[in-house]
N, C-alpha and C positions, 0 to 999 in steps of 0.2 A: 528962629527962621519961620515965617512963615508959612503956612500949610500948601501952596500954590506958587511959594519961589520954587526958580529954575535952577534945579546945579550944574555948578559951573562945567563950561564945556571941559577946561582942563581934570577937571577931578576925574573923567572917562580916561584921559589922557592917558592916566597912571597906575591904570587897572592889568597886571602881567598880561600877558597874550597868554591865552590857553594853547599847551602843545596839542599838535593835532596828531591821530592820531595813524601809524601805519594804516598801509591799506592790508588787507587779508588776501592773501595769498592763497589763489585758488590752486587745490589739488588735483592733480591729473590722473585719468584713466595708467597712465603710463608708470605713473609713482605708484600706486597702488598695485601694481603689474610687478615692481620691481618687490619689492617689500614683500610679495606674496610668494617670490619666484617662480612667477606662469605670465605668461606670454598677455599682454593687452588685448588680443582677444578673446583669451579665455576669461577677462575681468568683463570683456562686452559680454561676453555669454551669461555669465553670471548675473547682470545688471537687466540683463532683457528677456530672461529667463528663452533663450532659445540655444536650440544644440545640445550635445550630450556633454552634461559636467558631472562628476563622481563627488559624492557625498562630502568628500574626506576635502576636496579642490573649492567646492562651493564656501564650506567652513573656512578653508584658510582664506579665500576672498574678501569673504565679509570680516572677521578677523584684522587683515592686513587696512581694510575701510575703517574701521573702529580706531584702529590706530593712529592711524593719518591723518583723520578727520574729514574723510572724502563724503562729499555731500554732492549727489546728481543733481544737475542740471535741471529740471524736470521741464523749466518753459522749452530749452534749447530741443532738448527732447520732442517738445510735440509739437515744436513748429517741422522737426526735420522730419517725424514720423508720419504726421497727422492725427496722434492720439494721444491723450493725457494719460493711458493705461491708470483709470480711476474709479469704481465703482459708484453709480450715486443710490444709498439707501432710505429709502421712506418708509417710517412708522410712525403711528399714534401714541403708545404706549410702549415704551423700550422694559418697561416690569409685565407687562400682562404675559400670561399663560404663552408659551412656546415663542414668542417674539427672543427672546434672548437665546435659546437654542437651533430658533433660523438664524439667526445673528451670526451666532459661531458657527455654523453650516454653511453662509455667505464668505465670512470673512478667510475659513478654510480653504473653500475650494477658488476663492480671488486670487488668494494668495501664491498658491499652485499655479495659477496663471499669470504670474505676475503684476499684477493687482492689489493698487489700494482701494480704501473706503473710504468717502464721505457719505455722514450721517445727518440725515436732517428729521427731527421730530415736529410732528403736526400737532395742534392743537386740536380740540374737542369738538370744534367748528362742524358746521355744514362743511364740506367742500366738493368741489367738482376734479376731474382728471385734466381738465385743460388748463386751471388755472396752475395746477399744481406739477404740471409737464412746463407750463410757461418759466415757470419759478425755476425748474432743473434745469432748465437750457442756459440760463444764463451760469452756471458753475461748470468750472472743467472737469466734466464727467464724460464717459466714450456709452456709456448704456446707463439705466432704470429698476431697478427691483425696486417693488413698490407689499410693505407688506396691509395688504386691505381688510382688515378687522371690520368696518363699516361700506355700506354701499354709496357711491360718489351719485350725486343727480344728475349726473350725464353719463353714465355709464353704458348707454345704448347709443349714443354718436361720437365717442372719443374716437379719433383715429390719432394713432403717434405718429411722428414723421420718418423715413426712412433713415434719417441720420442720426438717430436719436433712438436708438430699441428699449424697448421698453417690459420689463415682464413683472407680472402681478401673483403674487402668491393669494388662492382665492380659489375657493369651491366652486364661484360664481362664474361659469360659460360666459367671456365678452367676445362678440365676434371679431373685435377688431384688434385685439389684444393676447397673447399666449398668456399663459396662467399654469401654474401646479398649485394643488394643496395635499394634505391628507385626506384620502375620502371619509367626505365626514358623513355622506346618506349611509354609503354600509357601516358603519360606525352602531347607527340607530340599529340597520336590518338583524346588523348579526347580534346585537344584543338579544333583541326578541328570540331570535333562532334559537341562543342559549338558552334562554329561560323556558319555551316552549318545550325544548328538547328534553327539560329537566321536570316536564310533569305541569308546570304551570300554567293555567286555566290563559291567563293574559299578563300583560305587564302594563304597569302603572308608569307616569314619567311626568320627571320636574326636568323644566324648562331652561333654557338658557333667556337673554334678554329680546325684546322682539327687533332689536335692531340689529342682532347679531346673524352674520351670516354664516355662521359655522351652526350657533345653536339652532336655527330654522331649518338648516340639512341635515344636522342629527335629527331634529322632531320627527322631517321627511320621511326618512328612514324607518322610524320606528312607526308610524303610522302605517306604509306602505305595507310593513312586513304584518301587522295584525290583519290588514284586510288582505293580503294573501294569503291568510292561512286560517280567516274567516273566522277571527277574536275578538272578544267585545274590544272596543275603542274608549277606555275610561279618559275625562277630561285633564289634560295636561294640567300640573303644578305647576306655574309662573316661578320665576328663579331668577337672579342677577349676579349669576356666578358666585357668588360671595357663600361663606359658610352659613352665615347668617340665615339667610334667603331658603339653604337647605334647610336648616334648624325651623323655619316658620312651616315647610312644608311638609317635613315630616311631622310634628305637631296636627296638621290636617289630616294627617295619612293615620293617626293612631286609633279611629273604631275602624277604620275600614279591614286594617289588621288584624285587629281585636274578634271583627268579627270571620274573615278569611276569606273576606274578599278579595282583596291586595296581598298578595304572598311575593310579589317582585318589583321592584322598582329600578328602571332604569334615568339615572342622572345624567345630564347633558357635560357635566365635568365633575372632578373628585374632591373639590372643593363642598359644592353641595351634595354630595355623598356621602360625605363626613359628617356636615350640618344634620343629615337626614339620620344618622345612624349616633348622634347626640342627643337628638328630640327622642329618638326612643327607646333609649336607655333611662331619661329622666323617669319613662313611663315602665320603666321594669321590660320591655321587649328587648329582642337585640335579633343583630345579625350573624349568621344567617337561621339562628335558629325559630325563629319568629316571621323573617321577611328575608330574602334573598337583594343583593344589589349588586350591581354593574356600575361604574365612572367613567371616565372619558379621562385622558391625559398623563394618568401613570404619574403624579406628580406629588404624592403624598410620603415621601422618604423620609417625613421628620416623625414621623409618626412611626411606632410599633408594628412590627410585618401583619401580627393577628389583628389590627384597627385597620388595615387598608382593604380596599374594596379589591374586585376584579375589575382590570383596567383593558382600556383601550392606549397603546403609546403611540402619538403620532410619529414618530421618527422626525422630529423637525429638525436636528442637523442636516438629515438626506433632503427635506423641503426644501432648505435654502441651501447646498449646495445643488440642487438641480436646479433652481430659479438661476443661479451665476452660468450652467450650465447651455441655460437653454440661451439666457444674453448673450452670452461671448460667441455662441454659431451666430448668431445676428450679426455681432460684432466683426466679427472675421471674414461675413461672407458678401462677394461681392455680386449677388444681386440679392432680392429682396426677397425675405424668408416667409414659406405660408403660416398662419397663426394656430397653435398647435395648443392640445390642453392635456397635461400629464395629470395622474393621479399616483400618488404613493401608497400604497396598504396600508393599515395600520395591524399593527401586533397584537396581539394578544395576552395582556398577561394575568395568569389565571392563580384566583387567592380563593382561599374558603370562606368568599362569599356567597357562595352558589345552592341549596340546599335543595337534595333531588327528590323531586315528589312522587316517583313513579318509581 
């Protein structure tokens, strides 16, 4: 046959009919009510998270839902509520430092509120806040947590729109936007404090990236507190978070040691605090009996308790469950909320890296 004949119409003719198939039969509030032995409104309650349900009632709910195969409605829902009860999440990096502990600090306290999450990651790009609010409107989302690692180039005329709240995890004051972070300036201040407190002439300090807005308010920080307490100001180590970057700067740091100049160094996180206390071990120094150091982030748990520095721990679960916190009064309130900036403490947690001079 050739490559371009037509088959014949009867040879379709004789092809079986495909059975089609049932339709799905959708499960009711009311089945699920029955099957649980509680009342259809206690299965709304449970589904809308409002009203007092007991632990033991909510379990057998969901439970009796698993069974059944009861799956919510969710458009029917937010045509009749007006809200898709949906979190919309933005970050850069879902691996970088404390992003994955807002995460579960977000998704905690959503949850609590009966809330899910959509996640959307950003690439490495320039971007702006408006393009990137244009992008969230079109998804059914009811609010915004935005986690802001880098500063957006419109960051001084973004306004959000009132139906659409919007909150930014960020050290960085927007007037037109609420915000929490970990305070990252006293982060710097009270490192210095420590070190001072302990005999030390000044403190020395490696850097985070210059694009980063957290490592620029720790610098802050530490700068401010040597000129208030009228300490020489030695030149910052450049850093890019990375162990590596520690390793190169500690490496710089070994005659200033050598000689006693540098007896402290405070790290913008504890990745390069690690790096820093690598380079001078290769060189026979160590910590803290040679140089004293301070980290940022508390995140060195794979490591040996006597290798860890003394940390600063951001509490980033508490970050992002206050950022869900601060959305949903947005969310909830019916008129327009003024723009508010929390700051979280950060901990302190103290390891013998400290070595007192006085």
């Amino acid at each position: 046959m050739a490559r371009n004949a037509q088959i014949p119409a009867k040879t379709a003719a004789h092809k079986p009919a495909q059975a089609k198939s049932a339709p799905t039969k959708t499960v009711s509030v009311k089945t699920v009510a029955e099957v649980a032995g509680v009342s259809a409104q206690t299965v709304s309650r449970v589904l809308n998270h409002t009203g007092q349900v007991s632990e033991a009632t909510r379990a057998k709910v969901e439970k009796a839902m698993r069974q059944v195969g009861y799956r919510p409605n969710f458009a029917a829902r937010a045509l009749r509520r007006g809200t898709f009860h949906t979190l919309g999440v933005v970050m850069f990096n879902i691996h970088a430092t404390g992003n994955l502990g807002e995460l579960e600090g977000i998704n905690k306290a959503a949850e609590k509120s009966g809330y899910a999450l959509t996640l959307k990651i950003m690439n490495d790009e320039p971007y702006n806040l408006a393009e990137l609010y244009s992008s969230m409107k079109l998804l059914p989302v009811d609010g915004i947590i935005l986690l802001m690692d880098r500063t957006p180039s419109d960051i001084d005329t973004f306004t959000p729109s009132p139906d659409l709240p919007m909150v930014a995890i960020t050290s960085t004051p927007i007037s037109t936007l609420s915000t929490v972070d970990a305070d990252q300036v006293e982060a710097g201040k009270k490192a210095v404090e420590l070190f001072l407190q302990a005999g030390h002439h000044t403190v020395y300090c490696v850097s985070g990236p210059d694009d980063s807005i957290s490592s620029l308010l720790r610098l802050r920080g530490w700068r401010s507190a040597l000129q208030e307490h009228h300490a020489p100001i030695p030149e910052p180590c450049p850093g890019d978070w990375t162990v590596f970057s520690g390793y190169h700067a500690g490496l710089t740091l070994v005659d200033a040691i050598r000689a006693g100049e540098c007896t402290a160094i405070f790290c913008a996180n504890d990745d390069m605090a690690s790096g820093v206390a690598q380079a001078l071990n290769s060189y026979g120094l160590s910590v803290p009996h040679n140089v004293s150091l301070i980290g940022v982030d508390n995140s060195l748990d794979s490591l040996i308790p006597s290798a860890r520095p003394t940390s600063f721990d951001q509490n980033f679960s508490q970050v992002g469950a206050t950022a869900v916190d601060m959305v949903m009064k947005q969310i909830g309130s019916l008129e327009p909320q003024p723009v508010e900036h929390r700051s979280i403490a950060m901990r302190l947690v103290a390891r013998h890296s400290i070595k007192k001079l006085n």
